[in-house]
C-alpha positions as CSV (number, residue, x, y, z in Angstrom):
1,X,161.9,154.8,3.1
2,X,159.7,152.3,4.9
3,X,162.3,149.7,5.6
4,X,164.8,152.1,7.9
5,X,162.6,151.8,11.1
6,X,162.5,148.2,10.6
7,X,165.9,147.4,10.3
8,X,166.3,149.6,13.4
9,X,163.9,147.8,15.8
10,X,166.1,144.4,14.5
11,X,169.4,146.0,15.2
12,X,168.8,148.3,17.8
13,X,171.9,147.1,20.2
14,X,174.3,147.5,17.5
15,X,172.8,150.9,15.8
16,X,171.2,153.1,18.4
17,X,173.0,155.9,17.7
18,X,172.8,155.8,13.6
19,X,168.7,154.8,13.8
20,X,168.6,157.9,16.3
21,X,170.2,160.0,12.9
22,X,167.7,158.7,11.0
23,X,164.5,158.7,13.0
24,X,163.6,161.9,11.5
25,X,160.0,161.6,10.8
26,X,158.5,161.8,7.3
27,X,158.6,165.0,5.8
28,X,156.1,164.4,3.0
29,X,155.3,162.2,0.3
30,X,157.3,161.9,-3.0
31,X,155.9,162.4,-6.7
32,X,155.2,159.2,-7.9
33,X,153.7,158.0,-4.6
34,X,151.3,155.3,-5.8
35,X,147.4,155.8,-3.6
36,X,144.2,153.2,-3.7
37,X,141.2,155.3,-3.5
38,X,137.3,154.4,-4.1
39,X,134.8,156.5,-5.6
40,X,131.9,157.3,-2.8
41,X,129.8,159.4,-5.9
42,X,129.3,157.8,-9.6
43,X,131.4,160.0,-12.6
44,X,130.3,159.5,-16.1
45,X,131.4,160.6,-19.8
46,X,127.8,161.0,-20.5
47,X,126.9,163.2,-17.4
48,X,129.7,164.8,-15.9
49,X,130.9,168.0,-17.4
50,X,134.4,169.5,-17.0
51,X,134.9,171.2,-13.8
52,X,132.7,168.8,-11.9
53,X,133.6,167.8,-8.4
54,X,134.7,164.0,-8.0
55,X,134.5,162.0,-4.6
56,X,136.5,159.1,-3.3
57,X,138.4,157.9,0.2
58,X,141.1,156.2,0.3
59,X,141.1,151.9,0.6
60,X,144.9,151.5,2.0
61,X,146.7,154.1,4.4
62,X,149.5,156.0,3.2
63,X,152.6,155.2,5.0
64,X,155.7,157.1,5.0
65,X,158.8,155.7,7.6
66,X,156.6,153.7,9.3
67,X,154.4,156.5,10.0
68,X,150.6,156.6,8.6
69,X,150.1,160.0,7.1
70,X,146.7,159.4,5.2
71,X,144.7,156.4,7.1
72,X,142.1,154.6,5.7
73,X,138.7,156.7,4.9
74,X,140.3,159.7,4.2
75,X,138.6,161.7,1.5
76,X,140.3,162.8,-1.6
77,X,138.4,165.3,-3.9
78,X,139.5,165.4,-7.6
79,X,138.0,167.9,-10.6
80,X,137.1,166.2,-14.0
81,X,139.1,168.3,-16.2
82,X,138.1,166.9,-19.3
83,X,135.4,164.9,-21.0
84,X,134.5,163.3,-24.4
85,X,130.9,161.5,-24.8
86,X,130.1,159.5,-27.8
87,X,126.8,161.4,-28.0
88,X,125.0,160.1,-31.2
89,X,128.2,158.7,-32.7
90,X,128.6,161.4,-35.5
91,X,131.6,163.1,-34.2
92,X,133.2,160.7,-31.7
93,X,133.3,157.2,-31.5
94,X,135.0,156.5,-28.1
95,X,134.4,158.6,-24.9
96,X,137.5,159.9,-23.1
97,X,137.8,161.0,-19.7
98,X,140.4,163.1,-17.5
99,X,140.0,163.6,-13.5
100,X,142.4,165.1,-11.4
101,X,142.5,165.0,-7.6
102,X,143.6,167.7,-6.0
103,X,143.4,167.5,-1.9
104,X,143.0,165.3,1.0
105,X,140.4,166.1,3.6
106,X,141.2,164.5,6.8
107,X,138.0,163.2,9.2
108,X,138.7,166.7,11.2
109,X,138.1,169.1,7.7
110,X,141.8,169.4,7.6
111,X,143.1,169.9,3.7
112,X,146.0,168.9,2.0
113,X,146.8,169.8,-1.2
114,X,148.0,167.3,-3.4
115,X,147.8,166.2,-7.1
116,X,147.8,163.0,-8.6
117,X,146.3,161.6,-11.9
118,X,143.9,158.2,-12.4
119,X,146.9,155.2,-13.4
120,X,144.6,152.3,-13.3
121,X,140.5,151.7,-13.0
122,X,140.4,148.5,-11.1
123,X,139.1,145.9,-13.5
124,X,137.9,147.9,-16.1
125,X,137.7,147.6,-19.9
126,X,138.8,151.2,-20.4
127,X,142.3,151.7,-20.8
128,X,144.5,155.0,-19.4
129,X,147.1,156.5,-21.0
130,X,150.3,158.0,-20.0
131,X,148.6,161.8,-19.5
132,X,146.0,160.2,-17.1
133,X,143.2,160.3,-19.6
134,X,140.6,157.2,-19.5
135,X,140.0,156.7,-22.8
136,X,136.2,154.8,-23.7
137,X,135.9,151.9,-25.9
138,X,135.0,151.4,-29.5
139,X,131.8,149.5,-29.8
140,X,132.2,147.9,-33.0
141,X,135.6,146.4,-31.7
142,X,134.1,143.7,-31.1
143,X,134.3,140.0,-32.2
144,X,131.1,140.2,-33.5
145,X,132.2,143.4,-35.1
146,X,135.0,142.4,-36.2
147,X,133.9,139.2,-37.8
148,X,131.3,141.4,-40.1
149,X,133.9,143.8,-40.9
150,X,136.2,140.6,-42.4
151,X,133.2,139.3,-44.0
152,X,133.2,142.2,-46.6
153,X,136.8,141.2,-47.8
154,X,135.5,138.3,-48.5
155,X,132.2,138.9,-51.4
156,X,132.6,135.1,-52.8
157,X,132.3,133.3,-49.7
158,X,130.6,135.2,-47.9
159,X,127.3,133.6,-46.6
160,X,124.9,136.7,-46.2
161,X,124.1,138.7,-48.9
162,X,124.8,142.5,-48.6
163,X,121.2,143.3,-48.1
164,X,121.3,139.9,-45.2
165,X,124.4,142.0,-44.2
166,X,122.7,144.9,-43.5
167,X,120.2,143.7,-41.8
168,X,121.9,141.4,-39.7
169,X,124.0,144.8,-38.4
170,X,120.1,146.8,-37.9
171,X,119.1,144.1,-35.6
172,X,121.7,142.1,-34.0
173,X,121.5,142.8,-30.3
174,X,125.2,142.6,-29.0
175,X,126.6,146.3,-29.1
176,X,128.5,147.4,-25.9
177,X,128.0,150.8,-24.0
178,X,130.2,153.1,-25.6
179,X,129.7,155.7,-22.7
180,X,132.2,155.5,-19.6
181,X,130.2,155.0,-16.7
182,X,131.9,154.2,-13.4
183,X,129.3,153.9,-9.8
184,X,130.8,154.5,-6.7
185,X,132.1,151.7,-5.4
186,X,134.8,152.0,-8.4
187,X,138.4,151.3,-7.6
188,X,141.0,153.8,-8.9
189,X,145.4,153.6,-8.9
190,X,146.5,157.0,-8.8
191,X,149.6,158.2,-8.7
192,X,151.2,161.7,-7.4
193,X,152.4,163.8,-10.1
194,X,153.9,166.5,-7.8
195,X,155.8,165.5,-4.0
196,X,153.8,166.6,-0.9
197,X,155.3,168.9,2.0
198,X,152.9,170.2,4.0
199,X,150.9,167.4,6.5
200,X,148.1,168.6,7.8
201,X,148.5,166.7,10.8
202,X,151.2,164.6,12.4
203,X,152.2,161.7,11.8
204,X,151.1,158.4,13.6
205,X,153.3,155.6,14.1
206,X,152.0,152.3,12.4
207,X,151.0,150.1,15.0
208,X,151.6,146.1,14.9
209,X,148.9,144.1,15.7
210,X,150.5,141.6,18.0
211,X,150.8,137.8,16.3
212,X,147.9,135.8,17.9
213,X,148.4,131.8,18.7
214,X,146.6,131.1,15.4
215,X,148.9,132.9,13.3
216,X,151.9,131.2,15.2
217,X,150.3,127.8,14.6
218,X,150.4,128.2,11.0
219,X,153.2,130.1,10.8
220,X,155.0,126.9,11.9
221,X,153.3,124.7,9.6
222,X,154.3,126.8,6.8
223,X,157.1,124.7,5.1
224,X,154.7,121.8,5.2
225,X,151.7,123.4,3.3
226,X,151.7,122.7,-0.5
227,X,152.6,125.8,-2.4
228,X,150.9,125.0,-5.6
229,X,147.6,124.0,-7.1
230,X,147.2,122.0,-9.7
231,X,145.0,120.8,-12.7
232,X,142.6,117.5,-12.8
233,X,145.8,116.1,-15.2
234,X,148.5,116.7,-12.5
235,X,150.1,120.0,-14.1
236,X,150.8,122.8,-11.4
237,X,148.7,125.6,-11.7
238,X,148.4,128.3,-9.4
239,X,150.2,129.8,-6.5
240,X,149.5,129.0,-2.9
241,X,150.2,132.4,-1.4
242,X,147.2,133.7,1.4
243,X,146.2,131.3,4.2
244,X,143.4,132.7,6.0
245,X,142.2,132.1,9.6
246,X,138.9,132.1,11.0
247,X,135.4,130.0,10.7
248,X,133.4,129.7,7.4
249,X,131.2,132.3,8.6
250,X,134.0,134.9,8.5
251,X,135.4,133.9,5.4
252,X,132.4,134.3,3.9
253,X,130.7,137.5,5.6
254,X,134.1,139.1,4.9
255,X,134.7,138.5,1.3
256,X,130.7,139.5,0.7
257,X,131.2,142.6,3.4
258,X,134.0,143.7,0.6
259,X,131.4,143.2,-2.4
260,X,133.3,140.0,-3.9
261,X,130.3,137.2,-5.4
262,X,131.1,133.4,-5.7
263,X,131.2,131.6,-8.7
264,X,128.5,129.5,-10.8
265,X,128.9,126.1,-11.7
266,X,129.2,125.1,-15.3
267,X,126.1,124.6,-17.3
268,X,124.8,125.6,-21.1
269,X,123.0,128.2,-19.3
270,X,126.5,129.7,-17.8
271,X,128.3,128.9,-20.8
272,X,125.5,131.3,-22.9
273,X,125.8,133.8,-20.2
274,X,129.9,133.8,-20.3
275,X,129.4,133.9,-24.0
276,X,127.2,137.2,-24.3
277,X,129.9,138.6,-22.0
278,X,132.3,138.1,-24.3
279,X,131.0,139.6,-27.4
280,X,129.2,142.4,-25.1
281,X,133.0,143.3,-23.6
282,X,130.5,143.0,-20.3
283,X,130.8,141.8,-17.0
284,X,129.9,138.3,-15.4
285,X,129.9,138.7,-11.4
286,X,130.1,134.9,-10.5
287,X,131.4,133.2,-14.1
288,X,132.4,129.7,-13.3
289,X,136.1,129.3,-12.6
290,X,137.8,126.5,-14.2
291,X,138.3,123.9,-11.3
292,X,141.9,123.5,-10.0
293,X,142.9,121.0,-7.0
294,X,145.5,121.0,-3.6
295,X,146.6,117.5,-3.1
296,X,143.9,116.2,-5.3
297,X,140.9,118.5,-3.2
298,X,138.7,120.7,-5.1
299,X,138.5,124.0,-3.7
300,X,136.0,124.5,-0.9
301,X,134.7,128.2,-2.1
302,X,135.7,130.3,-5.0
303,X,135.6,134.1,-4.8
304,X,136.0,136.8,-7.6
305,X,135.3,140.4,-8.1
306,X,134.9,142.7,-11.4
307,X,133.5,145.7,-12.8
308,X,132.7,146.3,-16.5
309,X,134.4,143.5,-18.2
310,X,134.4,140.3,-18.9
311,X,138.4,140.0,-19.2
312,X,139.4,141.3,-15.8
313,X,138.5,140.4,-12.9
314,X,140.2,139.7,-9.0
315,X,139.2,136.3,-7.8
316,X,141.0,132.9,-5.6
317,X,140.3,129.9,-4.7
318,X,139.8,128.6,-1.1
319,X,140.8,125.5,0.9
320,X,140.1,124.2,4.1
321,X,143.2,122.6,5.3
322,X,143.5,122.1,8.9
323,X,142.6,123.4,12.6
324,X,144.8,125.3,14.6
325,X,145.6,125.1,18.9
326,X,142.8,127.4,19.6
327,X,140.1,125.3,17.0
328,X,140.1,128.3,14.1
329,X,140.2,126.5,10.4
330,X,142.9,127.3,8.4
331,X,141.7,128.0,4.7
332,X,144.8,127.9,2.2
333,X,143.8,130.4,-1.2
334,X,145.9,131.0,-4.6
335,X,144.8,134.4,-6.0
336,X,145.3,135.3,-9.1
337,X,144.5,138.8,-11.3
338,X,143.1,138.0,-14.7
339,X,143.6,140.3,-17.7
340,X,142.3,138.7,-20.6
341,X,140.1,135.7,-21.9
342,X,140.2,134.1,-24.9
343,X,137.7,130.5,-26.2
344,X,139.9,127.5,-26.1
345,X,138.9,125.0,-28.6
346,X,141.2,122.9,-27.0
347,X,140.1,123.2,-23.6
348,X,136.3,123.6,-25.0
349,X,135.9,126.4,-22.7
350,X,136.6,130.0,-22.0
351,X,139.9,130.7,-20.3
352,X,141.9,133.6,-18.6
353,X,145.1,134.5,-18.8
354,X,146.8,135.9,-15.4
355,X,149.2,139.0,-14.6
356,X,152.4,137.7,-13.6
357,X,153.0,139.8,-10.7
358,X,150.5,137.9,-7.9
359,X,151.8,139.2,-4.9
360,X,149.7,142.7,-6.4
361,X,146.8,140.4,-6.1
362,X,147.3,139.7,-2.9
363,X,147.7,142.9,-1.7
364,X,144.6,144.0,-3.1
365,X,142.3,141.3,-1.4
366,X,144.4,141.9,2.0
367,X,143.6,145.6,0.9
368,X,139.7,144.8,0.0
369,X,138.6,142.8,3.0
370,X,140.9,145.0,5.9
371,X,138.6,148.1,4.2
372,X,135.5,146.3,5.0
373,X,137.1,145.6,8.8
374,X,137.2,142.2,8.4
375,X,140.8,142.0,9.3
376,X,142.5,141.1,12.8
377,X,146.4,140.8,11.6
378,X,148.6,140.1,8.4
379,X,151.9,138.7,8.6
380,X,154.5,137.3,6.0
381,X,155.7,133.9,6.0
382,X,159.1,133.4,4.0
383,X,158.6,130.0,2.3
384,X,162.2,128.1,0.9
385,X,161.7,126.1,-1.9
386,X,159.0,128.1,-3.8
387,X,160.5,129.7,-7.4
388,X,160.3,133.2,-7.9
389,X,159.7,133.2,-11.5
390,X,157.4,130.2,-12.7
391,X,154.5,129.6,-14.8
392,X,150.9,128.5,-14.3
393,X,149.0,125.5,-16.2
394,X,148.1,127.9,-19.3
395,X,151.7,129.0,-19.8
396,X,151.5,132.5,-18.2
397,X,154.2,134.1,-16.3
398,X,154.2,133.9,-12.8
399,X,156.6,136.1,-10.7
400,X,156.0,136.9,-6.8
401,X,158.3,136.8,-3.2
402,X,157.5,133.4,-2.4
403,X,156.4,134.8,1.2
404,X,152.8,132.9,2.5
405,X,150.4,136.2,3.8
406,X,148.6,134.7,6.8
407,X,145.4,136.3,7.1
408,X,143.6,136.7,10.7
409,X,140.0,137.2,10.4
410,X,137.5,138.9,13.1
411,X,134.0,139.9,13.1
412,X,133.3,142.8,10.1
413,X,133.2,146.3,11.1
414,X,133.8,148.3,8.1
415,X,135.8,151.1,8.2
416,X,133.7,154.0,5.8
417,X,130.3,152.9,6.7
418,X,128.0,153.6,3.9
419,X,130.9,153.2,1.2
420,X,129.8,150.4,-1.6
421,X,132.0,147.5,-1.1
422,X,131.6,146.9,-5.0
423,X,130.5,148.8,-8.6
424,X,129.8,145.2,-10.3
425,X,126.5,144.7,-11.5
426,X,125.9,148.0,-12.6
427,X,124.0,148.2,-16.0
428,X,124.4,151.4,-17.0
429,X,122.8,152.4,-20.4
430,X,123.0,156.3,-21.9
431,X,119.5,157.5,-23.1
432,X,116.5,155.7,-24.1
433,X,116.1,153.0,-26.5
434,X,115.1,155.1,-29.7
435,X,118.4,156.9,-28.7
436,X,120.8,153.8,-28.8
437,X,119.6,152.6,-31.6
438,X,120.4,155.4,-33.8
439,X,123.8,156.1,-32.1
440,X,124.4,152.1,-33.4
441,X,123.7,152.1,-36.9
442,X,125.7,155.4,-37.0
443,X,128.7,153.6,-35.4
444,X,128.4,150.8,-37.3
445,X,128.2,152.9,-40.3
446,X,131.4,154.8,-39.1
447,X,133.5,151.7,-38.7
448,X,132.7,150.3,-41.7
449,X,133.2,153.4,-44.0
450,X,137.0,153.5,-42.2
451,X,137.8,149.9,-41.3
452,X,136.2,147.7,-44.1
453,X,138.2,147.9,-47.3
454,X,141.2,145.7,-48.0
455,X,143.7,148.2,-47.1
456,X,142.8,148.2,-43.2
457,X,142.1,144.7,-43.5
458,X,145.8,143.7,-44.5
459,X,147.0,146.6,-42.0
460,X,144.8,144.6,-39.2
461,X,145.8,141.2,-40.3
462,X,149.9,142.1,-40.1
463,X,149.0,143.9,-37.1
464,X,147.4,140.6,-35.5
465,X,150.5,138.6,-36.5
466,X,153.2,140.7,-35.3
467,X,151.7,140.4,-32.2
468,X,151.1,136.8,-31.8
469,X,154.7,136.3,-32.7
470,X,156.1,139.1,-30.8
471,X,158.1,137.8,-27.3
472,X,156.7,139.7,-24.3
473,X,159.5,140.0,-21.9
474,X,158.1,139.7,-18.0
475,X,158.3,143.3,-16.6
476,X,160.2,143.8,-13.4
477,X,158.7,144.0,-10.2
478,X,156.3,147.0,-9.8
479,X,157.0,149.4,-7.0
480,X,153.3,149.0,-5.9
481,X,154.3,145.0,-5.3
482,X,157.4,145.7,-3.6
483,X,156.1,148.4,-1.5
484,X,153.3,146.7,-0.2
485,X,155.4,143.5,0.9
486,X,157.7,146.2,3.1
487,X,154.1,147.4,4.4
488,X,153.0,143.8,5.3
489,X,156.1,142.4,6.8
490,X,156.8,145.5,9.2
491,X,153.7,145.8,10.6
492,X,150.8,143.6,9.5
493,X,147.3,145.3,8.6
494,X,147.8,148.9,9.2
C-alpha cells in the first residue's frame, strides 16, 4: 500500500493520470496490521486482575499510503482479559497472561476503536501463543533444575545422597521469578485482529526530511565501506548495516536517552555474573559482548538492550570510520538480535545465537533512538556485492536487503516526555521472603513428582535429540522487515 505514492513521485511524467486514480487516501488499516507500542503503567500476573485497564503509546507511527494515521505518542488502552498467578505453586506452576487493546486516543481525546492482541514482548523470556496469551515460565526449567531432576535417574552415580539431595534443593539460591512482571517501559508487537475504518482524524502526509551534506557524503562512500565484521581469526562475522552521523556525544546521549547500557569487559567477576544469569533465566544489562573487528579495529563502543532474560537481548557494535565535508564522524555499526545463549566449551565462553532476519534489528534501534528524538534523518543506501542470505562466525543464518541505513543524529528531544526509555533492571520479586520460599519447595516438589521418573526422562532425552538433529529451514522475510524497509526508503524517520 505504501509503495504506490512512491512509485508515483518517480514516475510522475509518465503516470499522472493513473497515480491521480490511485491517490485515494487511506481508508483504514487492515487486520493484521503489525503496531510497536510501550507500556507507560507496569501490568503483572501477580497484581493485575481481569478487567484491569492497561497503558501504552505507540514507539513507531502508523503509516498507511504514505499517510501517518497514528504518530508517534499516541496512546493505546488495552483490558487484561485474563490472568493466571503461580500463587503458592499448589495449583499452577506457570503464570499466563492475556491483554487486549482496544482503542487509540489521539493527543486531542479523539478515540478509535480498534483491537489487536500482544504478538511479541520485546526481549522477554515469556513466550506468546497463537491466541495472544503470554504464557509465564516454569521455575524448575532450569539447568540447575534440570540437572537435579537427571540426577535421580541416575541412584548409582549419583554424588549426593537423597537426604544431600534434598537439601541441596531447600537451600540452593538460584530459583527464577515465576510471576510475569513487566514495568513500563516494556516493549510490545501487537497485531490487529480486526481492520480499522473509521479515523478519527485525517490523515497527514509523511514528510521527508530533506538529505543533509552529511548523509550525501556517506551516501557516496558507501561501496567503499566494509560490509562485514569479522573475528580475531579472520572469519566474517556480523553485518555492517547502520552508519550513524554525528559526534560521540550524540551517539552516546542518544542510545542512553533510549534506555540502551554498554557493555562490561570480561573478567571472573562478569563471567560469575553472566553465569547466575544463566541459571536464574535473568537479565544482564551490560554482559560483555564477545569482541569482533572492521579491518582489524576493535569496535569503539558497544551498546545493548534487554528486559528479563539473559537469552535475548538488542545490542551493536560501533565504529568510528571517518569524517564527513561538514567535520561530523561517521560511526559504522552491525546490529544484531540475539535469541538464545548457550556455554561453549570450545570457545570457553558464553555465546549467542542471532535471528536471521537483521534488518528487524535495525528497524528497531532506528525505531528506539527516533522515539527518544535523537533522530535528524534516515535513508537507505542499496549496497552491490553484499549476499542476501549468509551466515555469521557461529554458523547462524543471516538474511537482510543488503541496503546500508544512514543514520543522522541531532540533539535529543524525546518525543513522550516522561515515558521510560527502558524496563531492564527491574527486580521484581512476588511477596516476602517467607512467601518465596514455600512457593519453591512446593514447585520443586511439583516438578519432581511429574518430571523425575524414567519415563519423562526418556520422553525428555528423545525430545532433546530430535531437536538437535532436526533441520530448521530459514523463514521467509517477515512482513514487519519488509514493511519497515518501504517506510525507510520513502521517506526517512517519520
Amino acid at each position: 500500500m505504501r509503495i504506490l505514492p512512491g512509485i508515483c513521485r518517480r514516475f510522475a511524467p509518465l503516470a499522472i493520470v493513473f497515480c491521480a486514480a490511485l491517490a485515494f487516501g487511506c481508508d483504514g488499516l487492515p487486520a493484521g496490521q503489525i503496531l510497536w507500542v510501550r507500556l507507560s503503567a507496569p501490568v503483572s500476573s501477580y497484581s493485575s486482575k481481569a478487567g484491569d485497564t492497561v497503558h501504552a503509546v505507540l514507539t513507531e507511527a502508523v503509516v498507511c499510503d504514505n499517510q501517518v494515521v497514528f504518530p508517534i505518542g499516541t496512546g493505546v488502552e488495552g483490558v487484561v482479559q485474563s490472568v493466571r498467578k503461580v500463587g503458592w505453586g499448589i495449583r499452577h506452576e506457570t503464570a499466563a497472561l492475556q491483554i487486549r487493546f482496544g482503542r487509540f486516543v489521539t493527543a486531542q481525546g479523539l478515540l478509535a476503536a480498534a483491537s489487536a492482541s500482544v504478538v511479541e514482548v520485546e526481549n522477554a523470556r515469556e513466550q506468546v501463543n497463537s491466541k495472544g496469551v503470554i504464557q509465564g515460565i516454569r521455575s524448575s526449567d532450569t539447568p540447575e533444575g534440570r540437572i537435579n531432576s537427571r540426577l535421580i535417574h541416575l541412584p548409582t552415580y549419583n554424588p549426593y545422597s537423597d537426604l544431600g539431595l534434598i537439601v541441596y534443593k531447600a537451600t540452593f539460591p538460584i530459583f527464577p521469578e515465576p510471576e510475569i512482571y513487566y514495568p513500563a517501559g516494556t516493549d510490545l508487537r501487537l497485531k490487529l485482529t480486526d481492520a480499522v475504518h473509521s479515523l478519527p482524524v485525517s490523515p497527514t502526509p509523511v514528510q521527508s526530511a530533506p538529505e543533509t551534506i552529511s548523509e550525501l557524503d556517506v551516501e557516496q562512500m558507501a561501496p567503499s565501506l566494509p560490509a562485514r565484521s569479522t573475528t580475531s581469526k579472520g572469519a566474517d562475522a556480523d553485518v555492517v548495516n547502520i552508519a550513524f552521523v554525528g559526534s560521540r556525544a550524540q551517539v552516546e546521549s542518544a542510545f542512553k536517552e533510549a534506555g540502551w547500557s554498554t557493555s562490561d569487559p570480561f573478567s571472573r567477576r562478569t563471567f560469575v555474573h553472566t553465569f547466575y544469569a544463566f541459571l536464574n533465566d535473568s537479565t544482564y544489562a551490560q554482559a560483555p559482548m564477545k569482541p569482533l573487528f572492521l579491518d582489524g579495529k576493535p569496535a569503539d563502543m558497544n551498546w545493548q538492550k534487554s528486559l528479563n532474560s539473559y537469552n535475548r537481548r538488542d545490542h551493536l557494535r560501533m565504529w568510528q570510520w571517518s569524517e564527513t565535508s561538514d567535520s561530523e564522524t561517521v560511526w559504522l555499526s552491525s546490529s544484531t538480535h540475539d535469541t538464545r545463549a548457550t556455554l561453549s566449551v570450545k570457545q570457553h565462553q558464553f555465546v549467542h545465537h542471532i535471528a536471521p532476519d537483521i534488518d528487524d534489528e535495525r528497524s528497531t534501534v532506528i525505531r528506539d533512538l527516533e522515539l527518544a528524538g535523537c533522530i535528524q534523518s534516515v535513508h537507505l543506501v542499496p549496497r552491490r556485492g553484499v549476499s542476501n542470505l549468509t551466515q555469521n562466525a557461529n554458523g547462524d543464518p543471516v538474511r537482510t536487503d543488503g541496503d546500508l541505513a544512514i543514520v543522522q543524529l541531532k540533539d535529543c528531544q524525546p518525543l513522550v516526555p516522561g515515558l521510560p526509555s527502558s524496563a531492564g533492571g527491574t527486580n521484581f520479586k512476588a511477596g516476602n521472603h517467607a512467601f518465596r520460599y514455600l512457593r519453591r519447595q512446593i514447585l520443586t516438589f511439583r516438578s519432581d513428582i511429574w518430571r523425575a521418573n524414567i519415563i519423562y526422562g526418556a520422553y525428555d532425552l528423545t525430545r532433546m535429540t530430535i531437536e538437535t538433529f532436526r533441520h530448521h529451514p530459514i523463514p521467509p522475510p517477515t512482513q514487519q522487515a519488509q514493511a519497515d524497509a518501504r517506510a525507510l526508503q520513502m521517506g526517512g524517520a517519520e
